[in-house]
C-alpha positions in Angstrom: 0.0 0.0 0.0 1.1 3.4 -0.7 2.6 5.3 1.9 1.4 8.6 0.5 -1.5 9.5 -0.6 -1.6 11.9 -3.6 -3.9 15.0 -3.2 -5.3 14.9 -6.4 -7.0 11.5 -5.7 -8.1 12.6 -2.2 -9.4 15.5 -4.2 -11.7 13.1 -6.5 -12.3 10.7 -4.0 -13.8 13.4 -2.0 -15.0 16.2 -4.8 -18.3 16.5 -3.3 -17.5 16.8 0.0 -16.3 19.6 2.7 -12.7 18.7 3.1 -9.8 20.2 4.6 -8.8 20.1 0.9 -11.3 22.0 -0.8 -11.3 24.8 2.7 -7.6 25.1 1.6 -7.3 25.5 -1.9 -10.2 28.1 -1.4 -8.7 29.8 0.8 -10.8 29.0 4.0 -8.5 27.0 5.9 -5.0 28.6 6.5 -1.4 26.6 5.6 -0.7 25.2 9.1 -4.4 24.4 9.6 -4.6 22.3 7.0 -1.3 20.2 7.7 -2.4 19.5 11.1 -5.6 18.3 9.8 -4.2 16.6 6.7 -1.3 14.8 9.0 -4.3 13.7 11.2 -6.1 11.6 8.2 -3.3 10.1 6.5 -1.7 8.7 9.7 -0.2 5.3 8.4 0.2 2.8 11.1 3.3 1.1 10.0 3.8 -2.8 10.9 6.7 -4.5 10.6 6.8 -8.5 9.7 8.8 -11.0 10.1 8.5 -13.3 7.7 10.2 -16.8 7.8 10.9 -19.5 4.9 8.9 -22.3 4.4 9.1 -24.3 1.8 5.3 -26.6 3.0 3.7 -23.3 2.9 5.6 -20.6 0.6 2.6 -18.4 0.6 2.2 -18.1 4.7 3.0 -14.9 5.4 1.6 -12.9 1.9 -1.9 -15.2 2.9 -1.7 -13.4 6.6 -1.3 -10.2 5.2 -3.9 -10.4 2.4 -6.3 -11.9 5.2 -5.6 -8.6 7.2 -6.7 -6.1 4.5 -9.8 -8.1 3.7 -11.0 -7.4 7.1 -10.0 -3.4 6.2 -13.2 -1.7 4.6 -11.7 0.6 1.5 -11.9 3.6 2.9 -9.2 2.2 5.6 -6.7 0.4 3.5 -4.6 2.9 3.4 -4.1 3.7 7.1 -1.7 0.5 7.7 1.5 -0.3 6.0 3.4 -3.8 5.7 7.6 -3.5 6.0 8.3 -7.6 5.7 11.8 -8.3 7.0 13.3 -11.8 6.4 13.9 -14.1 8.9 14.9 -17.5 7.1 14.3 -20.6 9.1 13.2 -17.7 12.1 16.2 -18.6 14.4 16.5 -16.2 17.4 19.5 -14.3 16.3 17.8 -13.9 12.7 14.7 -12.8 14.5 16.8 -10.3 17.2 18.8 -8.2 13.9 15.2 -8.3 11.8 13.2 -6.2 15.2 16.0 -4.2 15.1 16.3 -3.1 11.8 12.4 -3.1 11.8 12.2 -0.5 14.8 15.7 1.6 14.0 15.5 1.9 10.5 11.6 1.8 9.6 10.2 3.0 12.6 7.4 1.0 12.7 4.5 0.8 15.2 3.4 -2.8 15.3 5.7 -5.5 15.7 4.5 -8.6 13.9 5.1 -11.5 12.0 5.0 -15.3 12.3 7.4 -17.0 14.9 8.4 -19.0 17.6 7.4 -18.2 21.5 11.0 -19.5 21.6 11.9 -15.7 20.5 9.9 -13.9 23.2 13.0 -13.4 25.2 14.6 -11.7 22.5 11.6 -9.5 21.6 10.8 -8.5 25.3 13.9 -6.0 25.6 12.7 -3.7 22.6 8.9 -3.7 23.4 9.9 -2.8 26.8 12.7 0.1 25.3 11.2 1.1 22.1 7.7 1.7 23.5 6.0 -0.6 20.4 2.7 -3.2 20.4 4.2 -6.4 19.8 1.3 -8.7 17.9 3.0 -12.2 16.2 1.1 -15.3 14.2 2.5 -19.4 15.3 0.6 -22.6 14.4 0.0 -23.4 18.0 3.7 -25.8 18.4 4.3 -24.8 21.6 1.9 -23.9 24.5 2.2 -20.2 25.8 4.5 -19.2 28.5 3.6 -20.4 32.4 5.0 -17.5 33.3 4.4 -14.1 33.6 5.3 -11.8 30.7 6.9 -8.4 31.9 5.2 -6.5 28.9 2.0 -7.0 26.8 2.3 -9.6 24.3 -0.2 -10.8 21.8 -0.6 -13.9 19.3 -2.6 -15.2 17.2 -2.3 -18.7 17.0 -3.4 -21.6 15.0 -3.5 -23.4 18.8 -2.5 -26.5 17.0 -1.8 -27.6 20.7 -5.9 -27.5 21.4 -6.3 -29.9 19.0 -3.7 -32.4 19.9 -5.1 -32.6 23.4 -8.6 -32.8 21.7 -7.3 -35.9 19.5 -6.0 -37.6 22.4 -8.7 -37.0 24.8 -11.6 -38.3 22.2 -9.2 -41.2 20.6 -8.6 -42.7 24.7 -12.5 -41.9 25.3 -13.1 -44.0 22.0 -10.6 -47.0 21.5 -9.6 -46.8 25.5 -6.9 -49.6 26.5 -3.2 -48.5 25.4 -2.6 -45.8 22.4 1.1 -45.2 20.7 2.8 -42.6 19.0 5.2 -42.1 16.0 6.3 -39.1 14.8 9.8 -37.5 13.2 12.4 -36.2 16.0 11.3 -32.7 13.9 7.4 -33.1 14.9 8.9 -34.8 18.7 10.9 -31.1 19.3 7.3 -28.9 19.8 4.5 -29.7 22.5 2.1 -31.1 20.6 2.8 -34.9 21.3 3.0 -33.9 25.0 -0.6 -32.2 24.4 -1.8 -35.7 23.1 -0.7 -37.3 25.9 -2.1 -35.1 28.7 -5.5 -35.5 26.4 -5.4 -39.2 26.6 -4.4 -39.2 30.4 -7.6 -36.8 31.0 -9.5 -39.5 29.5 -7.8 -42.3 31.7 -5.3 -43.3 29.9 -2.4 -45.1 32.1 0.5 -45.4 29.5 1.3 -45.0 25.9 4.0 -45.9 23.9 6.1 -43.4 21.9 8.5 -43.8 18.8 10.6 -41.1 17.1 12.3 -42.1 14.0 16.0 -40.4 14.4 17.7 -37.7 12.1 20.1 -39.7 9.6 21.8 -37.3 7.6 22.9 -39.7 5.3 19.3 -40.6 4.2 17.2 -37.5 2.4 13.4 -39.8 3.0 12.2 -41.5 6.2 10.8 -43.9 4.2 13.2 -47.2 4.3 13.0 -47.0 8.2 9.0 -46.5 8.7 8.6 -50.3 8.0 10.7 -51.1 11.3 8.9 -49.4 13.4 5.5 -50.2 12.0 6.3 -53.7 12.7 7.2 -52.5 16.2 4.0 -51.3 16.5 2.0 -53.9 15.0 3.7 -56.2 17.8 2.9 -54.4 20.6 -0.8 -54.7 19.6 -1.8 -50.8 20.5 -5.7 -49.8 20.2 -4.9 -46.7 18.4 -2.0 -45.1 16.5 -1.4 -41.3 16.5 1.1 -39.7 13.8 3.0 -36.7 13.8 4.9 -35.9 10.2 5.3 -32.2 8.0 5.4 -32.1 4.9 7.7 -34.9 2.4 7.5 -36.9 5.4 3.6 -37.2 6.1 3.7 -38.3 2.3 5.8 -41.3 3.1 4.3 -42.1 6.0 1.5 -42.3 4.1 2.5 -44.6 1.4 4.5 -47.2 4.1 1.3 -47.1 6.0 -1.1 -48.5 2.7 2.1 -51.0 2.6 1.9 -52.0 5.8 0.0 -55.0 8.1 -1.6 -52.4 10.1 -3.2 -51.2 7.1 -7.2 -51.5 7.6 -6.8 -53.0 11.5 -6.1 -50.4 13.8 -7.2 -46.9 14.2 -4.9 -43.6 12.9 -5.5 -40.7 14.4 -3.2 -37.9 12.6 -1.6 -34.7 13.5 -4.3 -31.3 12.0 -1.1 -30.7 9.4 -1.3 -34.3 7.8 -5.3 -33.5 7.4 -5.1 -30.7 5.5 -5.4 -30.3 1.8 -1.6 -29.5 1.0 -1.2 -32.9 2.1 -3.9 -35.4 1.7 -4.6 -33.5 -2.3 -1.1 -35.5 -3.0 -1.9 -39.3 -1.5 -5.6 -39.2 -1.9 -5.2 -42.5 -4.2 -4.2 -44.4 -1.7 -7.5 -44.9 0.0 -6.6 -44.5 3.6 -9.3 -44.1 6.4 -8.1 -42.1 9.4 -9.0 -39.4 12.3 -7.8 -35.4 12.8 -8.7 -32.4 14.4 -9.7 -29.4 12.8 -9.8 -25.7 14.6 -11.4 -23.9 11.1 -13.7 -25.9 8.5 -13.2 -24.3 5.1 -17.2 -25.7 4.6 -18.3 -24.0 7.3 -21.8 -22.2 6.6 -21.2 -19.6 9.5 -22.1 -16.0 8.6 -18.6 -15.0 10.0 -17.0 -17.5 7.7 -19.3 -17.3 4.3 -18.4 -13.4 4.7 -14.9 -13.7 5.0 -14.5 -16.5 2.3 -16.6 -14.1 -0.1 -14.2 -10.6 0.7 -10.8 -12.6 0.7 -11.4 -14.7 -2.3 -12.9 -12.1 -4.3 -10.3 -9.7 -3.4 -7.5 -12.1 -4.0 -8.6 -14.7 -6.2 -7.2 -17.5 -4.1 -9.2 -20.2 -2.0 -8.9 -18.8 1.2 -6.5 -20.4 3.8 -5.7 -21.5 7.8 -3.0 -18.2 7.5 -5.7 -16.1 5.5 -7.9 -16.4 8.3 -5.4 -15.5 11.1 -4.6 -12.6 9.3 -8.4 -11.7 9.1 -9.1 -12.1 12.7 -6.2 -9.9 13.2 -7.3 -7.3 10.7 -10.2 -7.2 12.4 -9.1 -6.8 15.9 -6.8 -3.5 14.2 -9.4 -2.4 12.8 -11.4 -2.0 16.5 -8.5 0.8 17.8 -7.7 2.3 14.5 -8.8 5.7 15.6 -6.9 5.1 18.8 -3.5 4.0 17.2 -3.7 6.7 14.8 -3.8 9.3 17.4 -1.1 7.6 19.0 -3.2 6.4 22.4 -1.4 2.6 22.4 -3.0 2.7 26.1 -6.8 2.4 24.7 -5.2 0.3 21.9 -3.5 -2.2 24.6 -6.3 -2.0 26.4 -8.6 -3.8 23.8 -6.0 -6.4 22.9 -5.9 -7.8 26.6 -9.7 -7.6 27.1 -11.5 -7.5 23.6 -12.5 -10.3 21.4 -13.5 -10.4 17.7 -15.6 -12.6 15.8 -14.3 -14.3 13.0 -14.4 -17.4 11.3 -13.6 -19.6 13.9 -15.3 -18.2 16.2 -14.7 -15.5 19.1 -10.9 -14.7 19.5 -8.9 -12.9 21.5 -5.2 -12.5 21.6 -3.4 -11.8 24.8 -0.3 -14.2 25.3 -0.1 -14.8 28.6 -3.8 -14.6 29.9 -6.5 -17.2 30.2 -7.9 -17.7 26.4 -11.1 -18.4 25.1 -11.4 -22.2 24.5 -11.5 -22.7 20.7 -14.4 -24.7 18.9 -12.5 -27.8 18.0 -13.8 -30.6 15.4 -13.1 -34.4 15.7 -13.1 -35.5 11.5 -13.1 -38.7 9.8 -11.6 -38.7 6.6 -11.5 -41.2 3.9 -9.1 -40.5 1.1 -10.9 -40.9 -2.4 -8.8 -39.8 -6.0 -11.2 -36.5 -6.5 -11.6 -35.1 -3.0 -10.8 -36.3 0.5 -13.7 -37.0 2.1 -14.0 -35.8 5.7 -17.2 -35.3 7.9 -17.3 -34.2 11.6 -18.0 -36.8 13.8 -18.1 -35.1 17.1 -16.6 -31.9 18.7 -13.2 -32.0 20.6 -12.7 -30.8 23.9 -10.5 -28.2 24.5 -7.7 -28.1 27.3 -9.3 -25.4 30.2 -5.9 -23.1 31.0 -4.4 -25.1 33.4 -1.0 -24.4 35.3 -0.6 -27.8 36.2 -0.3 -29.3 33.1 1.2 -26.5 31.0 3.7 -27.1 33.5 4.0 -30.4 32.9 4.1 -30.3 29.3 6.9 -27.8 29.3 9.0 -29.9 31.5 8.5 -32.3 29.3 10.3 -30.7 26.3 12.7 -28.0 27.7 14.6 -27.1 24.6 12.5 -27.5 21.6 12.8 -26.4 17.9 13.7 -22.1 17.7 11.8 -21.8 14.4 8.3 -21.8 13.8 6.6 -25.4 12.6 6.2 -26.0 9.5 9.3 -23.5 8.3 11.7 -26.2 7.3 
């Protein structure tokens, strides 16, 4: 978007109205008086983004920022600016030099972007320094921080997290006796396995069993060792299986699952990633019946989600997306303290990201980091592959994890280091 806006189209846009512009060039309103009043209406609120590589979702961060304008009416377009800064793989020190640059050289208002809550403690010192809003996209890898933040952050996430602990809670409740896991040491570095697990145990589950297939770097596919540890898992005669793979690897888990003797006899329950239509759109020959969660249905007939699906794709002309929406809900949520950040009062504008919501089309959202959040609406699926379109129809709705300090706790402890960039930017 333009940073300046020309007076000749303010001019037309406005040529039968009483503006500042028309008082001016007819003499009515005096030199200074109309730049005070002219600096007042085309107050840009700058945001810078960081914007990471991924090579599963190359379009991420442009679909976050197209989402955001769609939520803009016309008339407001204007009054926000993008700067997208780099940030590769979105490794700390990457992320540190990109804020930087972002808040030295730009100047911007908004910090944003899509990254890892591993960054936080590298983002903290110039919120707190530089006096800026700090408002970031993730997919929901990692659970938010137990403790207490020393400035206002806020997030939109994906809460991919949710919907692990909804798959494991409904996929106990369902097959009950012993479940196990498999996933890449990648998928095993985030919380979501540990969500599943703390799902299942809420439904009574006593013990499960967990594999991780190990980083070769002498092999560029996981799939000559999936067969091993199929067989493992066949043997140990589990009641469910739940999969955790990105990308090339959920395709060749996939394929060695149709291969294998557990094909057809026990229950797979896969991570919201391997559900989605990047993936299954590529092994949807291999007729494969299986279990997700989903946090947004694409079909959903909501108004909230009909009206966004109609302004995004019309505006765009791409089916709208997971990242499209987040950037929606967001736009939206900017959109309530425009007036407020354009006359610079961040207070009022803080003060709606901790305690407002939006609603959107998953529902009502809000977005402060380190406060209790609204529980998402989350959908239990069953889908059946089929060469045209996956088939998938919601069987039930998930239940969400309540914010508990108890088990965040636990499921921290339980991966302490963890991946620094964002899933699914590999």
């Amino acid at each position: 978007m333009p940073a300046f806006v020309p007076w000749a189209y303010i001019l037309q846009e406005n040529k039968r109205q009483v503006t500042p512009e028309r008082k001016f060039l007819s003499g009515e309103l005096s030199t200074s008086g109309f730049m005070t009043k002219y600096s007042n209406m085309v107050n840009i609120i700058k945001i810078g983004f960081l914007f990471p590589y991924s090579s599963i979702h190359p379009n991420m961060s442009r679909d976050i920022i197209d989402g955001f304008y769609a939520a803009i009416p016309k008339q407001h377009k204007g009054s926000f600016q993008f700067f997208p800064e780099f940030i590769d793989q979105g490794k700390r020190e990457l992320v540190k030099t990109a804020i930087n640059k972002l808040v030295s050289f730009h100047n911007v208002d908004i910090i944003s972007g899509f990254i890892s809550y591993k960054s936080i403690p590298d983002i903290i010192p110039v919120i707190q320094q530089r006096n800026k809003i700090g408002f970031f996209f993730d997919m929901g890898e990692y659970l938010p921080p137990v403790f207490t933040l020393p400035v206002d952050l806020f997030s939109n996430s994906f809460l991919i997290w949710q919907m692990e602990y909804a798959l494991g809670n409904w996929s106990q409740a369902t097959y009950k006796g012993k479940g196990a896991m498999l996933m890449s040491v990648y998928d095993a570095g985030y919380h979501m396995h540990s969500a599943f697990w703390q799902g299942a145990i809420s439904a009574g589950a006593k013990e499960i069993d967990m594999h991780v297939i190990p980083y070769n770097p002498d092999q560029k596919s996981i799939l000559p060792m999936l067969p091993s540890f199929l067989e493992k898992i066949e043997k140990s005669n589990v009641d469910y299986l739940h999969v955790l793979f990105c990308g090339e690897e959920a395709i060749d888990f996939y394929r060695a699952f149709k291969e294998s003797s557990l094909y057809g006899r026990i229950p797979l329950i896969v991570s919201p990633h391997m559900a989605s239509d990047e993936i299954i759109s590529r092994t949807n020959n291999l007729d494969i019946k299986c279990f997700s969660a989903s946090g947004w249905n694409y079909y959903s007939t909501s108004v909230h989600n009909q009206s966004f699906k109609k302004v995004y794709e019309s505006a765009t002309g791409k089916k709208a997306t997971l990242f499209a929406v987040m950037g929606y809900e967001s736009g939206l949520a900017f959109l309530n303290v425009l007036p407020e950040l354009q006359r610079n009062d961040k207070e009022t504008a803080l003060s709606f990201f901790r305690n407002g919501t939006v609603t959107g089309p998953r529902g009502i959202r809000n977005f402060r980091l380190d406060a209790k959040l609204n529980l998402p609406e989350i959908e239990i699926e069953k889908i059946t592959f089929q060469p045209l379109n996956p088939l998938k129809i919601i069987i039930e709705q998930g239940k969400a994890m309540p914010y508990n300090d108890s088990v965040f706790s636990d499921i921290h402890n339980l991966c302490v280091s963890g991946w620094e960039n964002p899933y699914l930017c590999v």
